[in-house]
C-alpha positions as CSV (number, residue, x, y, z in Angstrom):
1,X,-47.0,16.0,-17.3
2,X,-44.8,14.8,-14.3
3,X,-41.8,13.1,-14.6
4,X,-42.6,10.0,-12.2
5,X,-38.9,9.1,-11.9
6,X,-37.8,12.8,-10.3
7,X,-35.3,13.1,-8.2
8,X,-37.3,13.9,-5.1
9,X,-39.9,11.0,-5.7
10,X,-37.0,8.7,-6.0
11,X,-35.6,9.8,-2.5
12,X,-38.7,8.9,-1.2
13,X,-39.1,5.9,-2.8
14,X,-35.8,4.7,-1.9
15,X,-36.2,5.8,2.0
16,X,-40.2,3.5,1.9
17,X,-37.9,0.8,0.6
18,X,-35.4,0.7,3.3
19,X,-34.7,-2.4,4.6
20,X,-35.6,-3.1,8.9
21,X,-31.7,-3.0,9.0
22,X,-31.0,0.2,7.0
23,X,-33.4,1.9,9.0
24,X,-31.9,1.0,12.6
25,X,-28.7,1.8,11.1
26,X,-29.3,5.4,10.0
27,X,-30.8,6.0,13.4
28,X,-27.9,4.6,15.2
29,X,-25.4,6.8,12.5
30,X,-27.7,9.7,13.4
31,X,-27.5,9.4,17.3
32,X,-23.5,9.3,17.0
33,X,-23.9,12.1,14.3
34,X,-26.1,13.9,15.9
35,X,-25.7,13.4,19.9
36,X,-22.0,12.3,20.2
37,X,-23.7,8.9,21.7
38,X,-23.4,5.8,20.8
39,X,-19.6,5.2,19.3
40,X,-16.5,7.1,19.3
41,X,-15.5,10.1,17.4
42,X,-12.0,10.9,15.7
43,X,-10.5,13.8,14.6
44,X,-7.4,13.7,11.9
45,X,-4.4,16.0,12.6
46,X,-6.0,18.3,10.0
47,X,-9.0,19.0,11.5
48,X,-7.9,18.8,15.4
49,X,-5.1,21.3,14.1
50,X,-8.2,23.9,12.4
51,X,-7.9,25.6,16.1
52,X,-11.1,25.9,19.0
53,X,-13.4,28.0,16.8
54,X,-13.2,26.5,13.5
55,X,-13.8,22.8,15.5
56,X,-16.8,23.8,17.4
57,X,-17.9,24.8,13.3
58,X,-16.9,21.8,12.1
59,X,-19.0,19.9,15.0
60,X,-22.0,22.2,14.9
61,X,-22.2,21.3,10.5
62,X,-21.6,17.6,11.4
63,X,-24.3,17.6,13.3
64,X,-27.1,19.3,11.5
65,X,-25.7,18.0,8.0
66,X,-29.2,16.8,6.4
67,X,-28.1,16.7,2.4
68,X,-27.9,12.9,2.2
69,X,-28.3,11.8,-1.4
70,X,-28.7,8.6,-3.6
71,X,-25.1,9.9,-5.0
72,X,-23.1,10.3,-0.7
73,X,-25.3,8.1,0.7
74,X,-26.3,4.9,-1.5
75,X,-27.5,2.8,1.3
76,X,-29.5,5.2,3.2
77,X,-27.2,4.4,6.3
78,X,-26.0,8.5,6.8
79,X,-22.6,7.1,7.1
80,X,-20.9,10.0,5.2
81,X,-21.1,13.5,4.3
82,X,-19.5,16.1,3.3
83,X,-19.4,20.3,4.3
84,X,-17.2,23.1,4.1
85,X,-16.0,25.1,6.8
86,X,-14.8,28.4,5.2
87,X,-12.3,27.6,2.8
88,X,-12.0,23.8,4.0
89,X,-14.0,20.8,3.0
90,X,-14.5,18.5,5.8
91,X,-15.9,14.8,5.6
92,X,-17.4,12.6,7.8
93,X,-17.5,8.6,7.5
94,X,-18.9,6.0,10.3
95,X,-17.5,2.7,10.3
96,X,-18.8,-0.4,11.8
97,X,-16.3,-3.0,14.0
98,X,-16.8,-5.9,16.0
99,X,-16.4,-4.8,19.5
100,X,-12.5,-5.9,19.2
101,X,-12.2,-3.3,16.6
102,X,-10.2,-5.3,14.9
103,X,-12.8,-6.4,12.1
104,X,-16.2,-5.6,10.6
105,X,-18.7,-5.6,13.0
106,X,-21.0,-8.8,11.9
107,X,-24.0,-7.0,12.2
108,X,-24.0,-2.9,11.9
109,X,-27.6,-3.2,13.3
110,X,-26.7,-4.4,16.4
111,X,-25.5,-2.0,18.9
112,X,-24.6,-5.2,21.0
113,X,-22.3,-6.3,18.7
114,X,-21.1,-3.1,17.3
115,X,-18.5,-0.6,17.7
116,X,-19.5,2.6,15.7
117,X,-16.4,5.0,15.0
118,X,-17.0,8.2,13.3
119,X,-14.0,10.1,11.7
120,X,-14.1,13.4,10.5
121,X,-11.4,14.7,8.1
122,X,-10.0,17.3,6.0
123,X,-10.7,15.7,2.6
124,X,-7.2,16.4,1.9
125,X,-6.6,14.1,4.5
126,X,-8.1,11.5,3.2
């Protein structure tokens, strides 16, 4: 007998009941993600100090990181992740200001309204 609550069935389930908003969300975090488009991008000290090679690595796993879970990514926004690069483990987060970028953005949604800033870090940065 299946268990109906597995852990696959319940990714599914929780990606059908994404909200209009959580979806444009995750495809606005995906196009800065993925495509460098759509917000800024930060390196910490840490990272920017990992040397040519090891940032182009870093990039390249930001960008075709695809292990988002119930447990990194709760809201099924892809707004964090996490990978390591030989012997360093490097996060991503994207956060969501008002186009001051002094506050939250009042609606993440809204590209109009919203300044998306990705920083990737060393998690002994963080």
């Amino acid at each position: 007998m299946k268990n109906s609550d597995s852990t696959e069935e319940q990714k599914v389930n929780k990606s059908n009941d994404a909200t209009e908003g959580q979806l444009k969300i995750r495809a606005l975090n995906d196009e800065l993600r993925v495509n460098g488009r759509g917000g800024q991008i930060l390196l910490t000290l840490g990272v920017d100090g990992l040397g040519h090679d090891r940032k182009r690595h870093v990039m390249d796993a930001v960008r075709s990181y695809n292990s988002f879970s119930e447990d990194n990514d709760p809201y099924g926004e892809h707004d964090f992740g996490e990978v390591e690069i030989d012997t360093n483990s490097v996060m991503f987060k994207i956060d969501y200001y008002d186009l001051s970028g002094r506050f939250r953005s009042p609606n993440p949604a809204d590209p109009a309204s919203t300044m998306r800033i990705m920083t990737i870090m060393l998690s002994n940065d963080y």
